[in-house]
C-alpha positions in Angstrom: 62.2 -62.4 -147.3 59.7 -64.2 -145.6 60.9 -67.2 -143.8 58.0 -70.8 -144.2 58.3 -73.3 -142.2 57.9 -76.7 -144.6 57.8 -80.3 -143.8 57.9 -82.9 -146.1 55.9 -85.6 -147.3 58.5 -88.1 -145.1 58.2 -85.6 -142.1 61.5 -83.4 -142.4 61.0 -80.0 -141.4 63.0 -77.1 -142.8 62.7 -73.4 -143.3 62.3 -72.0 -146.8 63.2 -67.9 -147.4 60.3 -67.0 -149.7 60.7 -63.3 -151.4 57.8 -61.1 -151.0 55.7 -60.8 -153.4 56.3 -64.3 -155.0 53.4 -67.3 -154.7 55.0 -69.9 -152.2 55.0 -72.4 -155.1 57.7 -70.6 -156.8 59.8 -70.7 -153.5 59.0 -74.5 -152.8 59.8 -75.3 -156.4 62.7 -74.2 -156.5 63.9 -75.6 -152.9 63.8 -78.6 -154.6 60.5 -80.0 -152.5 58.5 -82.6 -154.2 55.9 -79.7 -155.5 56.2 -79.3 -159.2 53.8 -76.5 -160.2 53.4 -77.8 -163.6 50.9 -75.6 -165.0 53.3 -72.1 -163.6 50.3 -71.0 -161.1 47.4 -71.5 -163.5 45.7 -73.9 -160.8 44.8 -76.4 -164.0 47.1 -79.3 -162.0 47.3 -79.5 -158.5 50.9 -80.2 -158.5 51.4 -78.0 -156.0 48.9 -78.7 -153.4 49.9 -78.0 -149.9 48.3 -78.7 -145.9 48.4 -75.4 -144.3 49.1 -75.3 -140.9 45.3 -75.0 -138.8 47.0 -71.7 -137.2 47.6 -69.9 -140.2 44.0 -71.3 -142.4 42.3 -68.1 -141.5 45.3 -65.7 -141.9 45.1 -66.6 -145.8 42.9 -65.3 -148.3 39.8 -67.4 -149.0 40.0 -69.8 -152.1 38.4 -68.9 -154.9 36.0 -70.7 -157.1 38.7 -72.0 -159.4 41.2 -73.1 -156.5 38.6 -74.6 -154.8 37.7 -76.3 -158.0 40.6 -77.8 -158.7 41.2 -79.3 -155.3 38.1 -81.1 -155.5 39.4 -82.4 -158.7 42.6 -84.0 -157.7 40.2 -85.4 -154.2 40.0 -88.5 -155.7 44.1 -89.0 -156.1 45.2 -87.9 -153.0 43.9 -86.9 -149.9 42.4 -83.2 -148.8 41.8 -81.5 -145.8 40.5 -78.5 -144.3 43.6 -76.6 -144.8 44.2 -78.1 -148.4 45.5 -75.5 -150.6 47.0 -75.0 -153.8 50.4 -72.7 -153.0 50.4 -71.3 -156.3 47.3 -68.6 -154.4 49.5 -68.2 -151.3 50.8 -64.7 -151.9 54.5 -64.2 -149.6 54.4 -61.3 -148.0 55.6 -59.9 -144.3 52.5 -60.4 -142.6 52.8 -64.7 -143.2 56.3 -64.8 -141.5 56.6 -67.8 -139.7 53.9 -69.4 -142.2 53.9 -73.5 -141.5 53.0 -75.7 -144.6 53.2 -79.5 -145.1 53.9 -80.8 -148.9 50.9 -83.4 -149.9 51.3 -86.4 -151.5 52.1 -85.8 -155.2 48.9 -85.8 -157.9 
């Protein structure tokens, strides 16, 4: 398990036990955070857009075309950042223990 530290859209911070191997979206899903993941990891709704932590940005895999896409999409509703990314393309494994992630506002 990898443990994430998550803080809420109010500010709350908690630690989440992702399983390696899973997208974090899955994990923050189903912790019962306000991310949704409508489309299951398809990046098609932003739903599950996330503010990395600045100290883990370049630990994660660059976004691709389509994530990238997509958060430019859903810049108009809510606000994006450097770190803006979409969770469902943040693949848990060992190496991100300790990962720190803030929920976004919801689309």
């Amino acid at each position: 398990m990898v443990a994430v530290t998550v803080t809420s859209e109010a500010g709350a911070v908690s630690t989440v036990e992702a399983e390696e191997g899973t997208q974090l979206m899955e994990t923050l899903r189903d912790e019962g955070t306000s991310v949704q993941g409508t489309c299951g990891g398809m990046m098609s709704c932003g739903t599950c857009h996330v503010y990395v932590d600045p100290a883990w940005a370049d630990k994660l895999p660059p976004k691709s075309e389509d994530e990238a896409a997509m958060l430019e999409a859903i810049g108009d509703l809510v606000p994006l950042r450097p770190t803006s990314r979409l969770s469902c393309q943040i693949g848990m494994h060992a190496a991100l223990q300790g990962l720190a992630v803030e929920i976004a506002p919801p689309v």
